[in-house]
C-alpha positions in Angstrom: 10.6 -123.4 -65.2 7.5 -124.9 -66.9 5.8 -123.8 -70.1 3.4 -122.7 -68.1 5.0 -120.0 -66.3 7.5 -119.2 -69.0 4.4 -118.3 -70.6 2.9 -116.2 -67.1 5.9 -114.2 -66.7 5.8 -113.0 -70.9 2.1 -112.1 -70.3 3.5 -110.1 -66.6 6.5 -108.3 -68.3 4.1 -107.6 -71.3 1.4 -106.0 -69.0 4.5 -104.0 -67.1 5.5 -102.5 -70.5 2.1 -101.7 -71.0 1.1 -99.7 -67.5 4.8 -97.6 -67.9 4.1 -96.7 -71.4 0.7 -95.7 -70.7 1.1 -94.2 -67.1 3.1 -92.5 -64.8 4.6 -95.6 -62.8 7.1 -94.1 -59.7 7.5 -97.1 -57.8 8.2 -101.0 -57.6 5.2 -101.0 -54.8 3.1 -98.8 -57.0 3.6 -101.5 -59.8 3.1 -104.5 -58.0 -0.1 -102.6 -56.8 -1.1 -102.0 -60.8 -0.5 -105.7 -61.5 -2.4 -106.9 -58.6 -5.3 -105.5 -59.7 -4.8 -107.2 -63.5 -4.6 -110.8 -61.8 -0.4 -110.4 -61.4 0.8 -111.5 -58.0 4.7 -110.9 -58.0 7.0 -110.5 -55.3 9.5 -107.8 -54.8 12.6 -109.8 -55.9 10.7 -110.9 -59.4 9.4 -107.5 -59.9 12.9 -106.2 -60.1 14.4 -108.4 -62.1 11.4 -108.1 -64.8 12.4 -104.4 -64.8 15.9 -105.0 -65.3 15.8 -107.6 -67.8 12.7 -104.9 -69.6 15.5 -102.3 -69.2 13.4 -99.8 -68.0 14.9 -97.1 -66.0 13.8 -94.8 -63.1 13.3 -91.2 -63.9 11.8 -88.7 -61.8 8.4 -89.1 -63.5 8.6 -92.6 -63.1 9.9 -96.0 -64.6 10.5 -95.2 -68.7 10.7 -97.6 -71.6 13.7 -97.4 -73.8 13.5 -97.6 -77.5 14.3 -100.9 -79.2 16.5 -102.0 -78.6 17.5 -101.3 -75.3 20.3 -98.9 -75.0 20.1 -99.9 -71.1 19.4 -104.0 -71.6 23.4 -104.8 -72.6 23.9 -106.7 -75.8 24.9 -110.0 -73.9 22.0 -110.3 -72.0 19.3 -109.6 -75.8 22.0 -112.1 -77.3 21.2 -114.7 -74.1 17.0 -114.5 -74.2 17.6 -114.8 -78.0 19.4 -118.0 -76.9 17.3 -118.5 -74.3 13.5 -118.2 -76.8 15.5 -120.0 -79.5 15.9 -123.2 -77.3 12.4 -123.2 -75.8 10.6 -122.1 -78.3 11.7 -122.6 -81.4 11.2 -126.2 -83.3 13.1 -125.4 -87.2 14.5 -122.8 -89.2 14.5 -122.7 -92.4 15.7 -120.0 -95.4 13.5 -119.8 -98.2 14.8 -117.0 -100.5 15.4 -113.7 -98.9 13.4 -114.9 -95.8 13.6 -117.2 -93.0 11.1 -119.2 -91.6 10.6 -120.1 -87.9 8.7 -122.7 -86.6 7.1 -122.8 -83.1 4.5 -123.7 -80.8 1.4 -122.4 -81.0 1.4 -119.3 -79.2 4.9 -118.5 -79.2 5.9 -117.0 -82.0 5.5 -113.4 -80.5 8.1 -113.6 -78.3 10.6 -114.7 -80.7 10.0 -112.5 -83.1 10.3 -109.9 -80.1 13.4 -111.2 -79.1 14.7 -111.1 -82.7 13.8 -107.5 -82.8 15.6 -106.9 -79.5 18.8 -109.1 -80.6 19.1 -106.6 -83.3 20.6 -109.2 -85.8 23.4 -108.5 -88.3 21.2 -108.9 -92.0 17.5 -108.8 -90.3 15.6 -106.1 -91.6 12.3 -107.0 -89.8 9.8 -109.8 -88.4 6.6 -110.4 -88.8 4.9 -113.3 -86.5 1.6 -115.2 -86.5 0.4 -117.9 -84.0 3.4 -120.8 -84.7 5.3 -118.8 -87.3 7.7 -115.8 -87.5 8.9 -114.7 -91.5 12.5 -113.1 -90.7 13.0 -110.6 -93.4 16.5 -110.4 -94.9 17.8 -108.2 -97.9 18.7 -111.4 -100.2 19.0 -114.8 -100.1 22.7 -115.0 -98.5 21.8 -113.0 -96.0 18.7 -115.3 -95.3 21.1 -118.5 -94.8 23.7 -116.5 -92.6 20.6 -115.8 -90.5 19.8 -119.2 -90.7 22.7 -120.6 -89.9 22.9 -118.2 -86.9 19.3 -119.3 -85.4 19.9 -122.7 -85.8 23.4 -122.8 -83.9 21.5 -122.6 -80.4 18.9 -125.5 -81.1 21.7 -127.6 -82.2 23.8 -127.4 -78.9 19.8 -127.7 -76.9 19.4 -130.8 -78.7 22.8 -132.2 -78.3 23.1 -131.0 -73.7 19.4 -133.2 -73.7 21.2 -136.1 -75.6 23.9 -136.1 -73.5 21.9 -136.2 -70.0 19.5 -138.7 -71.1 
């Protein structure tokens, strides 16, 4: 999967969260309808695995948003797009006092900080992202390099599976 369309289905899954929160959505063909007329051509198969991995559920009234984090999106599958954002995403990490600072492209440091939030961290109290950087709040220094430490692990092993297939 290319930047590109890492970046397409973000912008998709952020337009589906949009149309359920604002509207009464009862149906997969009803929301591939909504999307189509937004510019968002997805088959059926996509579609439903952008609402599962969204953890929205089907209610009577329609699909719902669950507070974050997802009580419906299980813990290993925030903790894997966490893993999954840090590796593509993510170029340092770096504590600087009771903070932590990530580095991205331009453009990506929403999602990060969204999957951060999501991940629902041990020792992050918040995030707060701009174009290319995301300042991870901590409650003191320590906590800032456990929370370090613990952001940096994934890039490490990225950087070390490309090594090793070159």
């Amino acid at each position: 999967m290319n930047t590109y369309s890492i970046g397409r289905a973000r912008r998709r899954r952020a337009e589906i969260l949009k149309l359920v929160q604002n509207q009464a959505v009862r149906s997969q063909e009803e929301l591939q309808q909504l999307l189509r007329r937004r510019g968002f051509t997805v088959a059926q198969p996509t579609l439903s695995r952008d609402l599962k991995d969204l953890g929205l559920a089907r209610t009577p009234t329609g699909y719902t948003a669950p507070p974050e984090p997802s009580p419906f999106v299980p813990a290993a599958r925030r903790e894997e797009a966490l893993h999954r954002v840090l590796r593509l995403s993510v170029l340092a990490v770096e504590a600087a006092g009771a903070l932590v600072v990530v580095k991205t492209p331009p453009g990506e440091a929403h999602p990060v900080a969204r999957a951060l939030d999501e991940a629902a961290l041990p020792g992050v109290v918040g995030t707060i992202a701009g174009d290319d950087t995301v300042f991870v709040a901590t409650p003191n220094p320590a906590a800032a390099l456990r929370v370090e430490r613990r952001l940096f692990a994934p890039l490490t092993a990225a950087r070390l599976d490309r090594r090793t297939q070159a």
